[in-house]
gemmi code that builds the backbone of each chain (N, CA, C; Angstrom):
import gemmi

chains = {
    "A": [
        ("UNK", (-12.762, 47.000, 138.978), (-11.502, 47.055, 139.716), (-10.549, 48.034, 139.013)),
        ("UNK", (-9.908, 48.953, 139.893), (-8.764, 49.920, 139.176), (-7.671, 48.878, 138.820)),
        ("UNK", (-7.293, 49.818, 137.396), (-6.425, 49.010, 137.236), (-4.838, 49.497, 137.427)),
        ("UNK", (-3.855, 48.827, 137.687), (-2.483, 49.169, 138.484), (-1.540, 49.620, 137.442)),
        ("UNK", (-1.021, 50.633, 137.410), (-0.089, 51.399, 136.769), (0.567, 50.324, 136.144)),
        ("UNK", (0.828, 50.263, 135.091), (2.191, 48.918, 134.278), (3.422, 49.743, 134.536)),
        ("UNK", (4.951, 48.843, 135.472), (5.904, 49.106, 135.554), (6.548, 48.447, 134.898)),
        ("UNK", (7.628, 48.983, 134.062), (8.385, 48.317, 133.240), (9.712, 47.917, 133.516)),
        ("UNK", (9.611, 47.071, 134.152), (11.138, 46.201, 134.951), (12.058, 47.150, 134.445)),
        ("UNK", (12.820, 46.787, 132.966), (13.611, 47.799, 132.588), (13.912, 48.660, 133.219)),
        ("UNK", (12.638, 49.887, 132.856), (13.001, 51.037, 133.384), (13.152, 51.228, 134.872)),
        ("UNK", (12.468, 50.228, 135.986), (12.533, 50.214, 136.887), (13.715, 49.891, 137.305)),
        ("UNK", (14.692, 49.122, 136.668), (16.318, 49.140, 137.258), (17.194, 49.519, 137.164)),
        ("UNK", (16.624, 50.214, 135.996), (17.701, 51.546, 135.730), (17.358, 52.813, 136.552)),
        ("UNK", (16.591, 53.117, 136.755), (16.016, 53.680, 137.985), (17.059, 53.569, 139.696)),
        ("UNK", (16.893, 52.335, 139.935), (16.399, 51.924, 141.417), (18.661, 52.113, 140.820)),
        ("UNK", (18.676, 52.166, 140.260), (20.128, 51.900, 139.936), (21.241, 53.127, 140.151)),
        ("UNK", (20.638, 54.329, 139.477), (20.384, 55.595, 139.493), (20.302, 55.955, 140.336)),
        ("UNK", (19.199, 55.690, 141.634), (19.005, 56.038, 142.951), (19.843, 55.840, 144.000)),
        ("UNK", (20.720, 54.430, 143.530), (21.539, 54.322, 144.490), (22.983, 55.150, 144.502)),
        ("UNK", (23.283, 56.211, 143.815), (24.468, 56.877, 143.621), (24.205, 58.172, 144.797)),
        ("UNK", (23.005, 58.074, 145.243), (22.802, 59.288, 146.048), (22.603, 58.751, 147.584)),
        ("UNK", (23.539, 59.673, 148.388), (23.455, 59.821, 150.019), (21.763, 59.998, 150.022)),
        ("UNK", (21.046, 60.312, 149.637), (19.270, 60.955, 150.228), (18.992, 60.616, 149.009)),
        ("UNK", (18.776, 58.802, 148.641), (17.668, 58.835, 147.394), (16.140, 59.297, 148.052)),
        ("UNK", (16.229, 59.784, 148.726), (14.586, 60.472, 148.994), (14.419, 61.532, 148.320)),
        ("UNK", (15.036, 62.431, 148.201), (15.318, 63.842, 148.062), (15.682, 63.991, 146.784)),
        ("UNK", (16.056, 63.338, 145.759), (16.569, 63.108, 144.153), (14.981, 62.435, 143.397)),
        ("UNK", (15.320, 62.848, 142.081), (14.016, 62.279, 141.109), (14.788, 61.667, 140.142)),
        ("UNK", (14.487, 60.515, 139.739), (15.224, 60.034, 138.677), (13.791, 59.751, 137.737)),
        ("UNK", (13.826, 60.212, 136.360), (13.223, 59.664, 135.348), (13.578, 58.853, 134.431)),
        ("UNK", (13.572, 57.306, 134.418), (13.847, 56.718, 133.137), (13.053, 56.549, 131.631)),
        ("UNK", (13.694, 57.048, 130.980), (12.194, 57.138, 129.789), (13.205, 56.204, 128.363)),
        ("UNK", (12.018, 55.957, 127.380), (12.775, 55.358, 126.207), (12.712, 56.134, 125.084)),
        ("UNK", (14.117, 55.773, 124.182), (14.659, 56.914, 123.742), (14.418, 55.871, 121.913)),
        ("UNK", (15.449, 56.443, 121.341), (15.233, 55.551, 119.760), (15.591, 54.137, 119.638)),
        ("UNK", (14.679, 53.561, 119.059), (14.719, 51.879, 119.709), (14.974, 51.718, 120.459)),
        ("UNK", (15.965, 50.518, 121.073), (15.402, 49.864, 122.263), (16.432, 50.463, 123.242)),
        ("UNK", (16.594, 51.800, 123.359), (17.419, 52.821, 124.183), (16.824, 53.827, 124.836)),
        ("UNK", (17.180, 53.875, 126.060), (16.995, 54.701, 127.241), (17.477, 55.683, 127.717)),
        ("UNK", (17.010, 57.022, 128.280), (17.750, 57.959, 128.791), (16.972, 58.152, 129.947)),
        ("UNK", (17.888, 59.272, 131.162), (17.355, 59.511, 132.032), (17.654, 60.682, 132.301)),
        ("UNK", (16.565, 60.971, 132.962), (16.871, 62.667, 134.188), (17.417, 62.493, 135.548)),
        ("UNK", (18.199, 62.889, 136.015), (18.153, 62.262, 137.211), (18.567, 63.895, 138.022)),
        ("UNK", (17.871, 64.677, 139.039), (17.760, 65.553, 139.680), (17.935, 65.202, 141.411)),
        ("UNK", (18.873, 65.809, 141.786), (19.520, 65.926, 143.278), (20.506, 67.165, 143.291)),
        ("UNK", (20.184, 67.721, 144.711), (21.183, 68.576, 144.990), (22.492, 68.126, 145.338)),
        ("UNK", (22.838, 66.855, 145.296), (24.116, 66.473, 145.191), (25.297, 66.579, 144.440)),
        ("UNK", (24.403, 67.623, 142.703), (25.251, 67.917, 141.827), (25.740, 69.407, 142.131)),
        ("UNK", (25.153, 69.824, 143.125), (25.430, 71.291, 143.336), (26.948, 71.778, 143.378)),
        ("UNK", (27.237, 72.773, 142.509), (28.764, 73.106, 142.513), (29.643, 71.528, 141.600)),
        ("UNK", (28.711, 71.014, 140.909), (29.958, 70.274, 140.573), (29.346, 70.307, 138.587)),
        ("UNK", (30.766, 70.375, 138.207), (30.228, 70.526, 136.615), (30.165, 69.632, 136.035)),
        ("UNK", (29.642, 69.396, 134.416), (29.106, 68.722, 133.812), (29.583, 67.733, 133.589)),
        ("UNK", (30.764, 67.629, 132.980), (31.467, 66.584, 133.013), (31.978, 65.841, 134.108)),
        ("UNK", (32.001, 66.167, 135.221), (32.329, 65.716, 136.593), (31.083, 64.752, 136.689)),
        ("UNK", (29.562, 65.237, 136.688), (28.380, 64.713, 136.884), (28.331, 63.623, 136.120)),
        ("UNK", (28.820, 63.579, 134.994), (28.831, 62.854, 133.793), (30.109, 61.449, 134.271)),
        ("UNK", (31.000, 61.487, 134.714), (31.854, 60.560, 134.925), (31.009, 59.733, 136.440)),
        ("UNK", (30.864, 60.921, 137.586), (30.601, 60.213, 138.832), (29.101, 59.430, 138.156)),
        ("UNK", (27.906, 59.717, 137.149), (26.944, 58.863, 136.779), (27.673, 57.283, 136.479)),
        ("UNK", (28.622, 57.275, 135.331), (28.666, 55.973, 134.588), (29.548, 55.548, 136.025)),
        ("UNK", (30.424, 56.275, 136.141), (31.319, 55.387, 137.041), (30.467, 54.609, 137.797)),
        ("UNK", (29.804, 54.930, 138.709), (28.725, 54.320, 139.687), (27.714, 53.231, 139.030)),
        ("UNK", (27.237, 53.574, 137.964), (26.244, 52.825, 137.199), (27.543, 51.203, 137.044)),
        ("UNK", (28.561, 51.815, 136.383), (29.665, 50.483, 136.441), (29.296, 49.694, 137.572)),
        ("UNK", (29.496, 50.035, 138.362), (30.097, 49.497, 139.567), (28.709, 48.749, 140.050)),
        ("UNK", (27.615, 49.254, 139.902), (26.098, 48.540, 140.064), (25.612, 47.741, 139.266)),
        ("UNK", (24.682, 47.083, 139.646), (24.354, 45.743, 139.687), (23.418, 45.696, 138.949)),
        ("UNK", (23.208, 47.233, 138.074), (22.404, 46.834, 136.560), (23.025, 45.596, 135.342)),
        ("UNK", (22.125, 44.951, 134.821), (22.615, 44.312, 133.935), (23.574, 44.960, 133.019)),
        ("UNK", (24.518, 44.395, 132.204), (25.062, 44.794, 130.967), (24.625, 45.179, 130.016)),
        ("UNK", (22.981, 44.360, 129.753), (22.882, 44.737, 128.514), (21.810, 46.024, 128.612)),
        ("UNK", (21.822, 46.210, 129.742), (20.793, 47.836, 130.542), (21.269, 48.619, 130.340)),
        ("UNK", (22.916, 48.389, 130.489), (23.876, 49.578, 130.705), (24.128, 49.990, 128.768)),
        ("UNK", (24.317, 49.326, 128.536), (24.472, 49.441, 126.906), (23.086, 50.013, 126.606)),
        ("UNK", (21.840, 49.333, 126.259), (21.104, 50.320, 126.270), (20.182, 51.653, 127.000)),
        ("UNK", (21.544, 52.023, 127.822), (20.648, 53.445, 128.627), (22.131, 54.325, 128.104)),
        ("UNK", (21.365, 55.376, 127.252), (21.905, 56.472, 126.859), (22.180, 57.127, 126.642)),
        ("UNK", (22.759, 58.521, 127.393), (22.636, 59.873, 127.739), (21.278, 59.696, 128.993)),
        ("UNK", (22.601, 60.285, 130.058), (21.658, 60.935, 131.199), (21.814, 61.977, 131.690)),
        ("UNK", (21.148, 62.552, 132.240), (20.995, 64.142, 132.120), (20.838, 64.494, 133.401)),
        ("UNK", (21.680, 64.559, 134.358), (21.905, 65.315, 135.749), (21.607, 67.281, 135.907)),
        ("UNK", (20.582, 66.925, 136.547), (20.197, 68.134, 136.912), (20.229, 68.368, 138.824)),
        ("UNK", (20.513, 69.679, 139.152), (20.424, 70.017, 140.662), (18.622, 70.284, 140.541)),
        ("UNK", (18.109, 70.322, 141.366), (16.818, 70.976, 141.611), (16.679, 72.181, 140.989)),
        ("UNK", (17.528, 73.012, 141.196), (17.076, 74.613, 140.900), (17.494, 74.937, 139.202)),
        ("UNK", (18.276, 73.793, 138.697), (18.174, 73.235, 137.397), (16.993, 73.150, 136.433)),
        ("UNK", (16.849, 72.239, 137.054), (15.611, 71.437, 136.624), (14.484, 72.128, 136.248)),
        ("UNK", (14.024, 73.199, 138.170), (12.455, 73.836, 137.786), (13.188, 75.494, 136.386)),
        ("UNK", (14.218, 74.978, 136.796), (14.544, 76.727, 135.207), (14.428, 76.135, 134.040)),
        ("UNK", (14.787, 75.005, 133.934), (14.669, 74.425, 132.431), (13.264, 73.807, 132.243)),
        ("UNK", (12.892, 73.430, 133.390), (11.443, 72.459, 132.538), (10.749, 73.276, 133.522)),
        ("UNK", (10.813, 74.983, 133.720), (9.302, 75.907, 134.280), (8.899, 75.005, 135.200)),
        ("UNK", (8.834, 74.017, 136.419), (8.443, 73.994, 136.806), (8.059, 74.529, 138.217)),
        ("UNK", (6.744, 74.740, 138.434), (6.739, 75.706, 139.677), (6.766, 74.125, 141.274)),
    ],
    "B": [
        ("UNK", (20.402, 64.817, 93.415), (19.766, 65.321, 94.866), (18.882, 63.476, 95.640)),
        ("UNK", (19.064, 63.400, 97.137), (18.921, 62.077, 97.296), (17.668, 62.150, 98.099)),
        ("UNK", (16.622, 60.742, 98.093), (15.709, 60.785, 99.369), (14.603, 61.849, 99.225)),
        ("UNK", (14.248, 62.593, 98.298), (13.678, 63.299, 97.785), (13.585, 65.002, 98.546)),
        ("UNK", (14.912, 64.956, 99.251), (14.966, 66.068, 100.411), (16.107, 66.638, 99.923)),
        ("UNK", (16.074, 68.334, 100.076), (17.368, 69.074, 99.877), (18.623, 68.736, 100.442)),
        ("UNK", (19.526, 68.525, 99.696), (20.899, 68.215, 99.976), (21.548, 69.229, 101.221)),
        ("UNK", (22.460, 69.105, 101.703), (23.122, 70.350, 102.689), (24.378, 70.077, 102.149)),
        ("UNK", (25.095, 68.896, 102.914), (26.349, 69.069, 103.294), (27.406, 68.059, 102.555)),
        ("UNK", (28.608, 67.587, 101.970), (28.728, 66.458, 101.940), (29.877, 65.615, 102.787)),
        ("UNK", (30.256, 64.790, 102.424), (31.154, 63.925, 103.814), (32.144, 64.409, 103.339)),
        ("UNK", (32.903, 64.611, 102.741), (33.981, 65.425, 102.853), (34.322, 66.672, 103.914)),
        ("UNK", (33.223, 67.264, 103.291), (33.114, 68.974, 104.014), (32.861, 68.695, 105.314)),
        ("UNK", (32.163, 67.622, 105.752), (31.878, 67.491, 107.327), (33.271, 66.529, 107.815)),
        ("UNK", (33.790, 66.017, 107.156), (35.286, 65.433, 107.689), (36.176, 66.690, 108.513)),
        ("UNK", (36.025, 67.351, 107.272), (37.079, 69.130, 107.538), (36.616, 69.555, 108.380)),
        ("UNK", (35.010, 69.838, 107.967), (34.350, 70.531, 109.292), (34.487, 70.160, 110.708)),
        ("UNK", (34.613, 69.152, 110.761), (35.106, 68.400, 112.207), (36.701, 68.790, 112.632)),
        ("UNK", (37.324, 68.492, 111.789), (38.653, 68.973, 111.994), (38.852, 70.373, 112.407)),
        ("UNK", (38.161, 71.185, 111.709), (38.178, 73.027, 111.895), (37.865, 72.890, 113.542)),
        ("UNK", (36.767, 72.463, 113.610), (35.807, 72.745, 114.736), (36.870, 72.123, 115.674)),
        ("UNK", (37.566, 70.983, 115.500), (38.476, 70.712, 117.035), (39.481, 71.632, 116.776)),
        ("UNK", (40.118, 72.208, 116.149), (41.395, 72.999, 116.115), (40.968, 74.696, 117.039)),
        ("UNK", (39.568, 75.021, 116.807), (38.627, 75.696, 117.473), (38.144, 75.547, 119.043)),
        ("UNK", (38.367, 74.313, 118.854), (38.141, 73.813, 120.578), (39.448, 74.146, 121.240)),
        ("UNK", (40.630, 73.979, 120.538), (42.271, 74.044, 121.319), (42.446, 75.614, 121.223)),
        ("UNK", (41.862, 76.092, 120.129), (42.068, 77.910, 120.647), (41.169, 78.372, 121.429)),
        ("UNK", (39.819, 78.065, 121.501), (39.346, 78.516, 122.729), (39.391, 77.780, 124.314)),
        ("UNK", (39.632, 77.031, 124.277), (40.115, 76.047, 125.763), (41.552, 77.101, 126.363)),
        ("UNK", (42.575, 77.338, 125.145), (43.583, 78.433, 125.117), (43.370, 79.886, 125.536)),
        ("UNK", (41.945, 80.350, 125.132), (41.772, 81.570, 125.536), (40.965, 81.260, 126.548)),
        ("UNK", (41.046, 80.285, 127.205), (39.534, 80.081, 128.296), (38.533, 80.708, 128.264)),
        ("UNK", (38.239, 80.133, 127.121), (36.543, 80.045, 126.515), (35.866, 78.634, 126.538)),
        ("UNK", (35.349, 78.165, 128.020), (35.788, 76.803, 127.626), (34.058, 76.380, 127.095)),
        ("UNK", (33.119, 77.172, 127.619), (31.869, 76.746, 127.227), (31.833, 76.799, 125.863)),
        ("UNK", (32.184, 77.962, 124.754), (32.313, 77.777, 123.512), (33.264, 76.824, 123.013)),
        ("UNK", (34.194, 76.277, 124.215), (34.705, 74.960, 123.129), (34.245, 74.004, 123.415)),
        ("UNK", (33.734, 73.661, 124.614), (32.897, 72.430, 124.611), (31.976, 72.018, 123.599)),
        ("UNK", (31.615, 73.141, 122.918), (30.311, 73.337, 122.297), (30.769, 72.721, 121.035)),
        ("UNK", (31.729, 73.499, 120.388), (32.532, 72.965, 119.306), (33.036, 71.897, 119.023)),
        ("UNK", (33.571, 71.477, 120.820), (34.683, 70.236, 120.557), (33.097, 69.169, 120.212)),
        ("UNK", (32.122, 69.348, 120.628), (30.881, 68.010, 120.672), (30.163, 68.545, 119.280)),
        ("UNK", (30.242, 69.412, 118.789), (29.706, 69.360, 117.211), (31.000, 68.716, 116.161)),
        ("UNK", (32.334, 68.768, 116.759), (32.968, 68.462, 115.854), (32.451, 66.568, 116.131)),
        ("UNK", (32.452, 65.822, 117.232), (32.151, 64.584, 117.349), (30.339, 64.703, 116.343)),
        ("UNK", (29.393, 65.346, 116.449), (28.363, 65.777, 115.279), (28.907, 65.046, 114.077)),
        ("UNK", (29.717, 66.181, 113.873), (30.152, 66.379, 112.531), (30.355, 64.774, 111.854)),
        ("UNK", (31.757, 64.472, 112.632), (31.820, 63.060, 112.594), (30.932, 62.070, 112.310)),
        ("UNK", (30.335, 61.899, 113.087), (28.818, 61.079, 112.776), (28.283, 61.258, 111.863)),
        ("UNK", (27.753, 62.357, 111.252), (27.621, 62.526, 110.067), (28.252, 62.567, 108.886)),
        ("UNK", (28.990, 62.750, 108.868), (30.343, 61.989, 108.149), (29.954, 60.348, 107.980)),
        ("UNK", (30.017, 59.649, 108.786), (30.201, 58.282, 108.826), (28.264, 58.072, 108.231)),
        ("UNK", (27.571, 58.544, 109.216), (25.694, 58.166, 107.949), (26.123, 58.646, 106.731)),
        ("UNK", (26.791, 59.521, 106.245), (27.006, 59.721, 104.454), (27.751, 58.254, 104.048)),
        ("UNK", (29.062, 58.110, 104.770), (29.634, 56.806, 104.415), (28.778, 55.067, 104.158)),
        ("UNK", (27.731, 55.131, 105.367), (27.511, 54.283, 105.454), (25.912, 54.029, 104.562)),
        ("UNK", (24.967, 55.092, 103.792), (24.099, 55.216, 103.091), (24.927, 55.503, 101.821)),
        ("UNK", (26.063, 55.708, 101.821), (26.756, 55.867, 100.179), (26.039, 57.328, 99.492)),
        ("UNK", (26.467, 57.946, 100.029), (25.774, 59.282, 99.472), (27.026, 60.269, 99.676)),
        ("UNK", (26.780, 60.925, 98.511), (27.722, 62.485, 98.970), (27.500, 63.543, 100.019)),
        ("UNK", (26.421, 63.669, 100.085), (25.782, 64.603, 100.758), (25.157, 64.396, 101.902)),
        ("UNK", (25.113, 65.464, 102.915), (23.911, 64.256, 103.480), (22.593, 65.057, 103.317)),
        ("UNK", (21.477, 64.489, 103.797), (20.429, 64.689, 102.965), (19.654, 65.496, 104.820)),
        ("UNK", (19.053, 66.024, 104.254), (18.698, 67.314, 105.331), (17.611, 66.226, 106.392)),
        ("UNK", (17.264, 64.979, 106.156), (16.617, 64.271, 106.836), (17.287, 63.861, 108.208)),
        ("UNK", (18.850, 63.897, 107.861), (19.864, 63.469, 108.999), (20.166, 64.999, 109.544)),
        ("UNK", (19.758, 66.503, 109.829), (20.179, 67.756, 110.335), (19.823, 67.295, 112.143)),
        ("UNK", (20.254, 66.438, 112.417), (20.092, 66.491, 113.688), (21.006, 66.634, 114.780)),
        ("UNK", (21.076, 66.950, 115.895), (21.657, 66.756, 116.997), (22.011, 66.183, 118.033)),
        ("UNK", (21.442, 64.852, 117.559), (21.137, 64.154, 118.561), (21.833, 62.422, 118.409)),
        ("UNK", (23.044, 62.669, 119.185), (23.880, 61.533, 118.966), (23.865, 60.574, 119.080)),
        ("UNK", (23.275, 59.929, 119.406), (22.433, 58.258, 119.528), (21.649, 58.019, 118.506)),
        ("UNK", (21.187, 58.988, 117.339), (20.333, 59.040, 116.516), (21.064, 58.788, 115.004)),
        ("UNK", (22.354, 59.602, 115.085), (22.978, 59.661, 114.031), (23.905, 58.433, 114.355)),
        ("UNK", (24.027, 57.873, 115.367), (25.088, 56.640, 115.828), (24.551, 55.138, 115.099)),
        ("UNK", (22.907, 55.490, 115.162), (22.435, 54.005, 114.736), (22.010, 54.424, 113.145)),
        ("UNK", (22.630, 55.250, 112.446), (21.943, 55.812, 111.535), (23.275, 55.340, 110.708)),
        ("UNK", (24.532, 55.672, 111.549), (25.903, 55.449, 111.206), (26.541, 53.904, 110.552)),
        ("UNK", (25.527, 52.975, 110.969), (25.663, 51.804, 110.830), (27.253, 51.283, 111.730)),
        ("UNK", (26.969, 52.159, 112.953), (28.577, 51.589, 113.620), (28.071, 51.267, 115.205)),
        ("UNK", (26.752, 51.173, 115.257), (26.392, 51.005, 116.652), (26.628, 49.560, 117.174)),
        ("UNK", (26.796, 48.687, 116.347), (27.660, 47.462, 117.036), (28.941, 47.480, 117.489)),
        ("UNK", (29.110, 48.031, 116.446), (30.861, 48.421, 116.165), (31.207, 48.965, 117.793)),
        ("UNK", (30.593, 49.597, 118.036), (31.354, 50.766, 119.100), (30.475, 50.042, 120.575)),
        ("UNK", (30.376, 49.340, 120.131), (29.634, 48.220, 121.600), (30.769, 47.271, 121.905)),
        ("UNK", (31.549, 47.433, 120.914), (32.801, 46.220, 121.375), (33.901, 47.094, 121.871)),
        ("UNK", (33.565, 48.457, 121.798), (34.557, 49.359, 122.500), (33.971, 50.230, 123.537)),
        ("UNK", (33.855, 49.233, 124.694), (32.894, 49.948, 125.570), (33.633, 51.208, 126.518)),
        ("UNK", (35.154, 51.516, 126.402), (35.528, 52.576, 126.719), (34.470, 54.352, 125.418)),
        ("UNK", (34.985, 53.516, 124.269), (34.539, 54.838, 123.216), (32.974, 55.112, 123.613)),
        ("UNK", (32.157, 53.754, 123.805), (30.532, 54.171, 124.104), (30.340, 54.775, 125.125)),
        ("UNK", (30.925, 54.564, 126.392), (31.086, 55.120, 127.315), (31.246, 56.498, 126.953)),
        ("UNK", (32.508, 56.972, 126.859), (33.014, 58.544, 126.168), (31.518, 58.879, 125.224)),
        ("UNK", (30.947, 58.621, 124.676), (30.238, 58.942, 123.921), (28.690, 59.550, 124.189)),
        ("UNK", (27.926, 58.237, 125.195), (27.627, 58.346, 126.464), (27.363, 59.955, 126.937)),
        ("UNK", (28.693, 59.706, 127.420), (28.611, 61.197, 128.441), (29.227, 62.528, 127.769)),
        ("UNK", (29.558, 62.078, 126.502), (29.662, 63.677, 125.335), (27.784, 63.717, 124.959)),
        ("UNK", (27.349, 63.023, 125.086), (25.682, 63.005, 124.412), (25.077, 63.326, 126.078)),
        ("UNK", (25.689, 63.221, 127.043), (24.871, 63.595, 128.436), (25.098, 65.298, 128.326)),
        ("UNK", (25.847, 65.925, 127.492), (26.315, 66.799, 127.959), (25.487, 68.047, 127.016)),
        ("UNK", (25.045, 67.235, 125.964), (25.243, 68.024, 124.474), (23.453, 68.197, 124.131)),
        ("UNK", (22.996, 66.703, 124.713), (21.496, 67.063, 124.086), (20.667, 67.347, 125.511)),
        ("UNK", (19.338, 67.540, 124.929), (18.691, 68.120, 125.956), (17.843, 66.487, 126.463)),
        ("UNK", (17.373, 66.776, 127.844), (16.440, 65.748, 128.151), (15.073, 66.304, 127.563)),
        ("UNK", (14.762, 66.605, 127.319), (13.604, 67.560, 126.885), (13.864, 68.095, 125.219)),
        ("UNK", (13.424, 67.784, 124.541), (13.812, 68.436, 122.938), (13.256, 69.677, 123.351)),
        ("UNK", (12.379, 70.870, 123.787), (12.357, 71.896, 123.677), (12.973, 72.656, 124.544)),
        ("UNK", (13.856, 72.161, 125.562), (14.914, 72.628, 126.243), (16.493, 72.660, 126.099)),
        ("UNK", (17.115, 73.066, 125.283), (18.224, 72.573, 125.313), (19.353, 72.837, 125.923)),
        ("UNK", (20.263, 71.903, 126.576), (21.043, 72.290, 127.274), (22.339, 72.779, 126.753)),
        ("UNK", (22.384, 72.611, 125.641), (23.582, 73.596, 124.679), (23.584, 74.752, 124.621)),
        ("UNK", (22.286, 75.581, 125.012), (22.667, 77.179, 125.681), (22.530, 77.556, 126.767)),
        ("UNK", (22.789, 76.801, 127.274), (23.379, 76.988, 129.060), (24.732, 77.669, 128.933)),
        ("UNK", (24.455, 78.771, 129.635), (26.373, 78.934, 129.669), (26.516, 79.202, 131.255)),
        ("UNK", (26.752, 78.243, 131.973), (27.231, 78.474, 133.625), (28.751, 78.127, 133.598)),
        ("UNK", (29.604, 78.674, 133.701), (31.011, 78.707, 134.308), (30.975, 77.619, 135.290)),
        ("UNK", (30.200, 77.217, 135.744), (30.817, 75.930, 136.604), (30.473, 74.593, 136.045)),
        ("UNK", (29.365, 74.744, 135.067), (29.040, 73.313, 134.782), (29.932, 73.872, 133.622)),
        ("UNK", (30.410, 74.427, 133.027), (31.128, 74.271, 131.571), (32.398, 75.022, 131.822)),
        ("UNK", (33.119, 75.002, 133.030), (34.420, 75.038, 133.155), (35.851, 74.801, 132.505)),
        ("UNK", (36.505, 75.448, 132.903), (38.342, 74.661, 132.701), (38.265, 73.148, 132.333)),
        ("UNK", (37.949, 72.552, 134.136), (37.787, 71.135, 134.077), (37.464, 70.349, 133.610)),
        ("UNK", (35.798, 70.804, 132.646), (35.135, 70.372, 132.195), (35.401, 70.190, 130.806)),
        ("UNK", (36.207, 71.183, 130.226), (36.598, 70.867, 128.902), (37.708, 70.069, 128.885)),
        ("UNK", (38.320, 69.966, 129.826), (39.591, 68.698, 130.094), (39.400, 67.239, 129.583)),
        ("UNK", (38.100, 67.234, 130.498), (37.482, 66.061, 130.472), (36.849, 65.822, 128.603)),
        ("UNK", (36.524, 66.661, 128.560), (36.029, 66.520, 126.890), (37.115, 66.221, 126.352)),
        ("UNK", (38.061, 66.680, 126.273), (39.782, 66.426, 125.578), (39.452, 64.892, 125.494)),
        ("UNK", (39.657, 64.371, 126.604), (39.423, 63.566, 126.939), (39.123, 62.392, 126.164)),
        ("UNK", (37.515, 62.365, 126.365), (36.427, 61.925, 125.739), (36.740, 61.815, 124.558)),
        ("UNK", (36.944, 62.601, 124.003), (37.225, 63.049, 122.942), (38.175, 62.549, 121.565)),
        ("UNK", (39.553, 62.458, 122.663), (40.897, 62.821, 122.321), (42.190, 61.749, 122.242)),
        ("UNK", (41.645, 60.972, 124.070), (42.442, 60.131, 124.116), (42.744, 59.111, 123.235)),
        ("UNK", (43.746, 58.433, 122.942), (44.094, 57.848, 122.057), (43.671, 56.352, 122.533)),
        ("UNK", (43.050, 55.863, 123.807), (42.234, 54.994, 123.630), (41.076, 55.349, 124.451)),
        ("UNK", (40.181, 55.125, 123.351), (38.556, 55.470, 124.026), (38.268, 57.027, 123.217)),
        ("UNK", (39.214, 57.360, 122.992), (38.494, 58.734, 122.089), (37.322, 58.296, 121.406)),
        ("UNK", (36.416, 59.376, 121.588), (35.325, 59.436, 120.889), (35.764, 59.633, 119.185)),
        ("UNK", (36.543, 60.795, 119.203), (37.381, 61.326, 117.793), (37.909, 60.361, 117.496)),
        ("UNK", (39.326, 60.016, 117.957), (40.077, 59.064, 117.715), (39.636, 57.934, 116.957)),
        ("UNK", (38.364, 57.144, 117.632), (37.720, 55.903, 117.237), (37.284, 56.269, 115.737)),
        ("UNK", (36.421, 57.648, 116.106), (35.416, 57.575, 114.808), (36.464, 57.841, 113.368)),
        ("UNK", (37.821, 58.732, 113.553), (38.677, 58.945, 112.431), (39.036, 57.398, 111.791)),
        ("UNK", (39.833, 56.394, 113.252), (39.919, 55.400, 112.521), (38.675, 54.046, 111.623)),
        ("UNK", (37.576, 54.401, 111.887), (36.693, 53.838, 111.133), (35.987, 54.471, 109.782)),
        ("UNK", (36.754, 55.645, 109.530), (36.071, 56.187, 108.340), (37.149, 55.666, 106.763)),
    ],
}
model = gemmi.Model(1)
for chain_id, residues in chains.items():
    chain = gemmi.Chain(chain_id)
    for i, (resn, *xyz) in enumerate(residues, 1):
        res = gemmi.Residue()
        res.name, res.seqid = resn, gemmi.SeqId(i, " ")
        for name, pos in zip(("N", "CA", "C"), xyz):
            atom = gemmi.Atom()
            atom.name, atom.element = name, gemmi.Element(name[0])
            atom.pos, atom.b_iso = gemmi.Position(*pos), 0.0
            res.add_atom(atom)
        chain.add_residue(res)
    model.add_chain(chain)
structure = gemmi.Structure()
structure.add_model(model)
structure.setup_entities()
């Protein structure tokens, strides 16, 4: 029998959490990955950041993450996230 | 010499150094240079941090094992990562000075990006900010705990 990818709740709600800040979570990629001990960062890529700068991206993330229905102690450990537009993204991480 | 690794810097010099580096951020934000002060104003919060791992390992120096960039790294290294959990405005600010500063990718970094729109006027405002304010400063906090 194949065996089924292991999802890691965690990261999965910080995720699904992430996703919800966007008009077209279809169209956005969010990566949650773990960072030094028991801390998390993410990628999170949509053209929704288009034209808007870093620090702007950076407030509308936490603000929203506040306001959602991730746990507290999720939010404390997820740290530094990293908003990219699409055309971001494939320049920095080459992808074709 | 400590840790069996070449010395660099010591907490003193990175106290100042932090200080230089924000006085650097207010002349170039002044000449609207704001990507080179962003850059500055978040090495001077660096600096800081390192400052505070010398304080908190009792060392003069810091020891080339801590040359990093990466602020969540030097935060739990700092021995103040509880500390700044009870000030969830400063973690916050901190947060999103470390969203800004390191890369998602270690061989990408987003500290030589220079786009005028993601590293704007506005954008260094907001670092002031982060930074600056007298509650929730990133600076602010870390001066009064040293």
């Amino acid at each position: 029998m194949a065996s089924q990818p292991t999802v890691d709740p965690d990261l999965d709600q910080v995720c699904q959490a992430l996703k919800g800040m966007f008009r077209s979570p279809d169209d956005c990629r969010v990566e949650v990955f773990h960072s030094s001990g028991p801390y998390l960062r993410a990628i999170v890529v949509s053209d929704e950041f288009e034209n808007e700068g870093a620090a702007s991206r950076q407030d509308r993330v936490w603000e929203h993450l506040k306001k959602s229905a991730l746990k507290p102690d999720l939010l404390t450990r997820l740290f530094g996230v990293h908003p990219y537009t699409w055309k971001e993204f494939r320049e920095e991480f080459q992808e074709t | 010499m400590g840790l069996g690794s070449r010395s660099t810097i010591g907490r003193q010099s990175l106290q100042r150094l932090a200080e230089e580096r924000l006085k650097d951020f207010e002349v170039l934000c002044a000449g609207k240079r704001y990507a080179a002060a962003i850059y500055l104003g978040v090495y001077a919060v660096e600096c800081l941090l390192k400052a505070h791992v010398c304080r908190a390992l009792d060392l003069d120096e810091l020891p080339e094992t801590y040359r990093s960039h990466h602020l969540l790294t030097l935060l739990l290294h700092s021995g103040l990562n509880r500390r700044i959990q009870r000030e969830p405005a400063v973690f916050e600010n901190l947060k999103k000075l470390d969203g800004m500063w390191n890369p998602a990718d270690e061989e990408r970094n987003i500290r030589y990006i220079d786009d005028p729109v993601r590293y704007g006027e506005t954008q260094a405002s907001s670092v002031r900010v982060w930074m600056l304010n007298p509650k929730g400063g990133v600076i602010t906090w870390l001066r009064s705990q040293l």
